[in-house]
N, C-alpha and C positions, 0 to 999 in steps of 0.2 A: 861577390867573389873578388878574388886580388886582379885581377884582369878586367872586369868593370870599374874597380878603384884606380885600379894605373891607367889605363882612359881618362876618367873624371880626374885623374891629378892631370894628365897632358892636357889637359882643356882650362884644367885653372893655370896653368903655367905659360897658357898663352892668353891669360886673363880673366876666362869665362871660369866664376867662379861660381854661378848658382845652380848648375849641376851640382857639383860636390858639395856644395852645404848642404841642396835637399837632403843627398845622398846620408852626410854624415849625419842627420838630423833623423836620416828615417833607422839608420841604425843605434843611435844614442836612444831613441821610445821606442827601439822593438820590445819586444816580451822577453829575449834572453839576454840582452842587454840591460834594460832600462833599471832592474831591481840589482846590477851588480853595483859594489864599492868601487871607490872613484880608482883605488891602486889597480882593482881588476880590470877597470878599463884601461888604464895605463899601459898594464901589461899587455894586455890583448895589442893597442896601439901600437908601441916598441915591437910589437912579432911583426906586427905587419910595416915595419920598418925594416926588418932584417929581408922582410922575404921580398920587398920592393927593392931594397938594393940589390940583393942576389939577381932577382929577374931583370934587373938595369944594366948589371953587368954582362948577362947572357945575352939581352941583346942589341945592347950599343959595346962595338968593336973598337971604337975609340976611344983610349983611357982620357983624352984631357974633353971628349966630349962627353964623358960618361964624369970627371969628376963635376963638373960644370952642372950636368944634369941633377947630380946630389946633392947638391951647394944649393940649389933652386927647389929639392924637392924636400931640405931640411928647414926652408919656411915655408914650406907649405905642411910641412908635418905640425911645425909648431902651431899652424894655424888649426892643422886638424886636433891637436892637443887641446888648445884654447877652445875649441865647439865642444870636443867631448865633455872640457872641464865644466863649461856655461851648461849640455844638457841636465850635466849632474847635478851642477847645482838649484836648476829649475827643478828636477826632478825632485830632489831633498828637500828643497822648501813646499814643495806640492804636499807631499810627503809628512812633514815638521804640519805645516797648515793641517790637515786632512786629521793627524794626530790630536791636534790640539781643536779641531773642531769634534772629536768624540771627544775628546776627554770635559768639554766643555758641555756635549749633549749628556755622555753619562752624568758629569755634577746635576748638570739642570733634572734631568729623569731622577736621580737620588734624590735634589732637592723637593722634588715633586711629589715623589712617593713620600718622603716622609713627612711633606705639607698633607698627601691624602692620610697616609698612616695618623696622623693626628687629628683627622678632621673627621676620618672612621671611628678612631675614640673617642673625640668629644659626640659624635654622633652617639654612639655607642651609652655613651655617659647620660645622654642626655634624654634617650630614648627607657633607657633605664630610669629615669626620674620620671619622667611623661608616665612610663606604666605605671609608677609605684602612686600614682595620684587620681583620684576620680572625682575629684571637684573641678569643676570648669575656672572657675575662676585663678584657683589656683594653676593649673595648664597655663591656659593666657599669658600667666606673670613669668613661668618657666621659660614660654617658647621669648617673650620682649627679653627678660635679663641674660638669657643664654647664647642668644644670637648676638645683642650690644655687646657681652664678653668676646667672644666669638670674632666677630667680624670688627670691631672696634671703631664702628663708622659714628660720628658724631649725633645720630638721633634713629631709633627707634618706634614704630605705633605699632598698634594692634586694632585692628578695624572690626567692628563687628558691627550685625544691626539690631537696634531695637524690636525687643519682644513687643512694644504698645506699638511701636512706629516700623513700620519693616523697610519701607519707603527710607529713610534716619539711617546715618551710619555714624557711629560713636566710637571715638576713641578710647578703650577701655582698659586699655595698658600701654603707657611710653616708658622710654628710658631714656638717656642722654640729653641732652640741651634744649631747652625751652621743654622737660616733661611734664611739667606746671603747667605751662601754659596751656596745653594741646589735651592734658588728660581731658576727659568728659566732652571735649571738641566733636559736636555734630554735622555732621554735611549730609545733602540730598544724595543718595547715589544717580540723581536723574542725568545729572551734568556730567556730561563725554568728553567733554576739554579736561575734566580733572582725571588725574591718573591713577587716584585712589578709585573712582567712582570707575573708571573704565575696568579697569583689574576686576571689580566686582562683578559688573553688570555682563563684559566679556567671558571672563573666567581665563583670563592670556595676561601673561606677565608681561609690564610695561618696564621699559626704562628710557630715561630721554638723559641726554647728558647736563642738559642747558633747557631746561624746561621753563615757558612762559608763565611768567611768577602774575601775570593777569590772569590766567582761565586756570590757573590751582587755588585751592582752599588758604585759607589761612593758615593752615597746618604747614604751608612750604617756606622751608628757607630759603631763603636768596641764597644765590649763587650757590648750590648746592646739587649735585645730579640726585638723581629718584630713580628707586627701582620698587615696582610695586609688586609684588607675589600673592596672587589669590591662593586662598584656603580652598582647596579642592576635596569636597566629597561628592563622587560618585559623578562626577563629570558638573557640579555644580557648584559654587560657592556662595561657603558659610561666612567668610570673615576675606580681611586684608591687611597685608602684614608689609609695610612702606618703610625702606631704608634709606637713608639723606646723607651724605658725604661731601665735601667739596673737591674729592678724588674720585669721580664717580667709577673710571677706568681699575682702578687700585682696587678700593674698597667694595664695589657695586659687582662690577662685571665679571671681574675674577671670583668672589666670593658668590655669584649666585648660585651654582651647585649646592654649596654647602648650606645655607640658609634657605633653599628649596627643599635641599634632606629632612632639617630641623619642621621644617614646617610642612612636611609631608607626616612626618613621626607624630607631628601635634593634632595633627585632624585625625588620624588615628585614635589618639587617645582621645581627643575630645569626643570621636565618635560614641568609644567606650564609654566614657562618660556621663553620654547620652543615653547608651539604653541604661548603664547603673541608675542613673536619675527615672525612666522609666520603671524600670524594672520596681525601684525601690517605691515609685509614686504608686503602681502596682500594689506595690505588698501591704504598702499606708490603705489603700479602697480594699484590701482585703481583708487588711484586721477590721477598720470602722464597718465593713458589711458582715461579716464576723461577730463584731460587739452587736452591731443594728440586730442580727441574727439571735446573736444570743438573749440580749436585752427581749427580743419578740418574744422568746422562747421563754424565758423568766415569767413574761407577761402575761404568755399563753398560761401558764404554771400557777402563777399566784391568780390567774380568774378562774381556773380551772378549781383551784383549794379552796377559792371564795363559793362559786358555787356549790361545791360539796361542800363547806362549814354550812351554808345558808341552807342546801338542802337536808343535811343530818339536821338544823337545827328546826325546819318546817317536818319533818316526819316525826321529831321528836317532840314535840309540844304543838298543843290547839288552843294557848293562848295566846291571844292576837297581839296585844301588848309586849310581851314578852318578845314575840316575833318581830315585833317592829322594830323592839330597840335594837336588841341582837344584831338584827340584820343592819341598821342604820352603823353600828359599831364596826360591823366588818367591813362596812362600805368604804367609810371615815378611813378607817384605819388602810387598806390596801390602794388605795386612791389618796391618802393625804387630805382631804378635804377637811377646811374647817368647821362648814359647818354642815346638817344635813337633816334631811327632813322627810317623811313618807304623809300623805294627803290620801284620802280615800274620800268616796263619794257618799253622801251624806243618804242613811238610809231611810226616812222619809222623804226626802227631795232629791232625788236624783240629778237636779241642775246644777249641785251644789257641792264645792270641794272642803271636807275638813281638816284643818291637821288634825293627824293621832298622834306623830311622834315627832319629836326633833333632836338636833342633836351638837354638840358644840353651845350651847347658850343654856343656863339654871332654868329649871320647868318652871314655869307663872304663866297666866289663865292667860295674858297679853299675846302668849309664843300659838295659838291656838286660837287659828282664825280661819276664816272662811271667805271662799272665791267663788265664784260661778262661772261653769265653764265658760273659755273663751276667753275670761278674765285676768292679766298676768301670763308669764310664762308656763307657770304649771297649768292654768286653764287653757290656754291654747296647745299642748302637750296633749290635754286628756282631749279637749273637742277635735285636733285633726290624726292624735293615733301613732304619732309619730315621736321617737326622742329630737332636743333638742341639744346643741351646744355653745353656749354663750360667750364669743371670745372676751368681752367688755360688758356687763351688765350696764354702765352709763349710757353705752350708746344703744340700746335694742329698745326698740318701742314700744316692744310687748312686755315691758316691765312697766307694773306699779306700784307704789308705796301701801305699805300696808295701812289703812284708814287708824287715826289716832297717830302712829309715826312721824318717823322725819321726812319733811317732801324732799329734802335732798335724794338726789340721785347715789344708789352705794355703785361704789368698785367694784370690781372683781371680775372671776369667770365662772361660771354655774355651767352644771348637764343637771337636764330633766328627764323623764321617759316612761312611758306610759306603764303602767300596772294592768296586763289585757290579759281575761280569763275567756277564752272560747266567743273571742271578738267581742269582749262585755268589756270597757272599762270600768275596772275598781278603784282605781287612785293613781299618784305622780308621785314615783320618788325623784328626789333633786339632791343635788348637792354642791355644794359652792368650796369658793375660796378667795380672798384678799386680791392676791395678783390676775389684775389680767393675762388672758392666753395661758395661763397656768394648767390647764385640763388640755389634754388630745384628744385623736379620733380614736385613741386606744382607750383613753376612757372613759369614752362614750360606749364603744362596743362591750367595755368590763360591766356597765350600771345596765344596760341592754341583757347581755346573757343573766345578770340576778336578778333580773325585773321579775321573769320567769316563773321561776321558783318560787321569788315572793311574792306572787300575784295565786300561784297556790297554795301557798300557807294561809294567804289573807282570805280564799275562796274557801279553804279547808276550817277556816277558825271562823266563816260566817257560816256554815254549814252546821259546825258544831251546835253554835250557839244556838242558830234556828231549830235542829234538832233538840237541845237542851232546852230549850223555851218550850219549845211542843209538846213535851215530855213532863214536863213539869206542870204546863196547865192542862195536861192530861191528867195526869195524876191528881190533879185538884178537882177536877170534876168527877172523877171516882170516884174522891174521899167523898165530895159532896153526895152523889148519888147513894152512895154506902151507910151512909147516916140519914138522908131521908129514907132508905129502905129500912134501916132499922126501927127507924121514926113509924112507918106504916105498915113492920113487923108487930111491935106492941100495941098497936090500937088493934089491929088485923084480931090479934089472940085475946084482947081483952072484951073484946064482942060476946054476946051469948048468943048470935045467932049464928048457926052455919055459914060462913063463907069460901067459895073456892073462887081463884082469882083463873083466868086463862087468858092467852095469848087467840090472835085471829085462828088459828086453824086448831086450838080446842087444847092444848098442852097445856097440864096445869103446870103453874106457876106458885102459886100459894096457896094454902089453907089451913081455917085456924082448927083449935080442937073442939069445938061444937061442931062442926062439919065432919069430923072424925067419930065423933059419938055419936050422929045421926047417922051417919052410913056405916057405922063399925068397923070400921078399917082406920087404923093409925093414918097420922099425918105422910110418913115418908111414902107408905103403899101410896096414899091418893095424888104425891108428886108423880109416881111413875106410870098414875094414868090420864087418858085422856078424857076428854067433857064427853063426847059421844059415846067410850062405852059406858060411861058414870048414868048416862040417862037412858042406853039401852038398857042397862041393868035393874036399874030401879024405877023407873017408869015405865 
């Protein structure tokens, strides 16, 4: 109020001036003072100059002590002039400051948003490249050259570990300075002092500014800060991605946001990656069990045809020869084998193995030999009952040279297998070929299912034959008997004495015509009777 102020002015006019400057100091930062223009406060001042001489004159009575009073209270105005002017100007520069400290946070915040705005599109840019890629290797190279772009710090690695060495971390992409030197660069991840190897084994991003170039790899440059960012999937780390600067503050620390994005984006895709390489290793064991599948199926198919050729061809003929060959030909031919042969057991001596057929080499009496079981591969086939299959004919024991031949040992790979009718062995078929290991268990089990078959054509065409043998000296013995009966038909009738021939229980059998003419009865009546009534009759 003006009456607190004319107090405070009669106190500084008897000296005491720091009342009134509190005073004018609390009214220059009030709240309706402090935001006015300096002429406002002026004005305001000059009022309360009119209204302190008015109230000077109302109550001092004496004009030369009241002009005296004004004279003293016109430096003290000046002085209150001189505070208001000093709060204003503190006030304006507080003011002018406070301005130019936002104007300098807006610039920095613009500057910074359009430092993020560009670090979201290279993000952006670069995440868009990471998806459009599903090769690992190529990733790698993405995430090292777009970060060196990127962040511009003097040296780049990409750390990953060995698939032979998991223990081994390898530099497998650099860029920047010394990237020669460092590419294919191994270290132990065992070692904790290194900050590559820590990054790993922690999964915690390191950075040192001034890190001892003793306990780091030779990957570290002197005098250079390090910031090592683990590849993080799923709370573990794949890889390690080490950035080298000799600003490490500039380039390192301000830029790890952004080079943590990039490399957040990267293990993403390399994730992808991962299953596409799954996925697709997948689809490779699918097709090859697919082919493996089909190829069985083929396999199944062409022994299935072989069987039925061989059996159409054993229901179809009972000669043995013919049987063999055929059958040796189908064999040859859906097995490849060069060369092949069918042995049957020798039918006077059953010890003993003969060829009947072969096949791949010109027929001579030489190709047609004989074994005794137990003797050779095919003899030990026919004595224990069982196929064999020979990956190396050199090396198997139970091979011998055929007597007269080369002692050398032959090549190749051979299957044998038994010819078994109703647990009778009849013979070995076998068949070979030049390369070792050339035959499988699949064709062993194809010469197995036409053993079968051919072991019943071979039983069906000795059947015949013994049938056709029987038959035949049957028939010669008829003929024989037939011609001695006729033989001791014409002596029988050229007799003149009566004869009738009979059988034990009295059936004739024969009689000439003097036996007709002595009993009167034709030759045919006295066949249809018997001796007993011939000699109840006439005797």
């Amino acid at each position: 109020s003006i009456d607190q102020l004319y107090d405070l002015l009669m106190l500084a006019a008897d000296g005491d001036y720091a009342a009134l400057e509190s005073r004018i100091h609390a009214i220059s930062y009030s709240d309706d003072i402090r935001d006015q223009a300096l002429n406002e406060r002026l004005s305001r001042a000059f009022e309360f100059r009119r209204t302190f001489r008015a109230l000077l004159h109302r109550k001092v009575s004496d004009s030369a002590r009241a002009m005296e009073m004004i004279d003293d209270f016109d430096t003290l105005f000046e002085y209150v002039l001189s505070t208001l002017a000093d709060g204003w100007s503190v006030h304006n520069a507080e003011v002018i400051r406070e301005r130019e400290f936002i104007a300098e946070s807006l610039d920095s915040a613009s500057a910074a948003a359009d430092q993020r705005a560009l670090q979201l599109k290279a993000l952006n840019d670069i995440s868009q490249r990471l998806s459009a890629s599903l090769e690992r290797s190529q990733l790698l190279d993405l995430v090292a050259t777009n970060l060196h772009r990127l962040t511009g710090v003097v040296h780049i690695a990409v750390w990953m570990p060995l698939d032979d060495a998991p223990d081994q971390l390898v530099a497998e992409y650099t860029c920047g300075e010394d990237a020669e030197r460092i590419q294919g660069m191994q270290i132990a991840h065992g070692n904790q002092q290194d900050l590559t190897c820590r990054a790993f084994s922690t999964g915690r991003i390191q950075f040192e500014m001034s890190p001892n170039p003793l306990q780091q790899g030779a990957w570290y440059r002197e005098g250079c800060g390090v910031l090592a960012l683990p590849m993080l999937l799923y709370d573990h780390a794949i890889g390690v991605v080490t950035l080298q600067d000799p600003n490490p503050v500039e380039q390192l620390r301000f830029q790890q946001d952004l080079a943590q994005g990039v490399i957040s984006q990267a293990v993403i895709a390399l994730q992808n990656a991962q299953l596409y390489a799954k996925v697709r290793t997948l689809n490779v064991e699918l097709e090859q069990r697919v082919e493996e599948r089909t190829r069985q199926l083929q396999e199944e198919k062409d022994r299935l045809a072989t069987i039925n050729e061989i059996s159409a061809e054993v229901s179809s003929t009972l000669d043995l020869n013919s049987l063999l060959n055929t059958s040796l030909t189908v064999l040859a031919s859906i097995s490849q084998a060069e060369h092949a042969s069918i042995m049957l057991i020798e039918g006077d001596d059953s010890s003993l193995l003969v060829t009947r057929a072969v096949y791949g080499v010109p027929p001579s009496p030489g190709n047609y030999i004989r074994f005794p079981l137990g003797s050779g591969i095919a003899g030990w086939v026919a004595q224990q009952r069982k196929g064999a299959l020979v990956e190396d004919i050199s090396t198997d024991e139970r091979w011998v040279s055929v007597p007269g031949g080369s002692l050398r040992k032959r090549e190749g790979s051979m299957i044998a297998v038994p010819l078994l009718m109703q647990g009778e062995v009849l013979g070995v078929i076998s068949i070979s070929h030049r390369d070792p290991g050339f035959f499988q268990e699949g064709h062993l089990r194809l010469l197995s299912a036409c053993a079968g078959p051919i072991a019943i054509g071979v039983n069906n065409a000795n059947l015949f034959q013994m049938i056709s043998a029987e038959a035949e000296r049957r028939y010669e013995l008829l003929d024989r008997q037939q011609t001695e009966a006729s033989q001791i038909e014409a002596i029988l009738q050229n007799l003149s004495d009566g004869v009738i021939v009979c059988d034990l229980y009295g059936t004739v059998l024969m009689a000439n015509q003097a036996a007709g003419g002595v009993l009167g009865r034709t030759i045919e009546d006295l066949l249809l009777w018997n001796l007993h009534d011939i000699i109840t009759r006439y005797l």
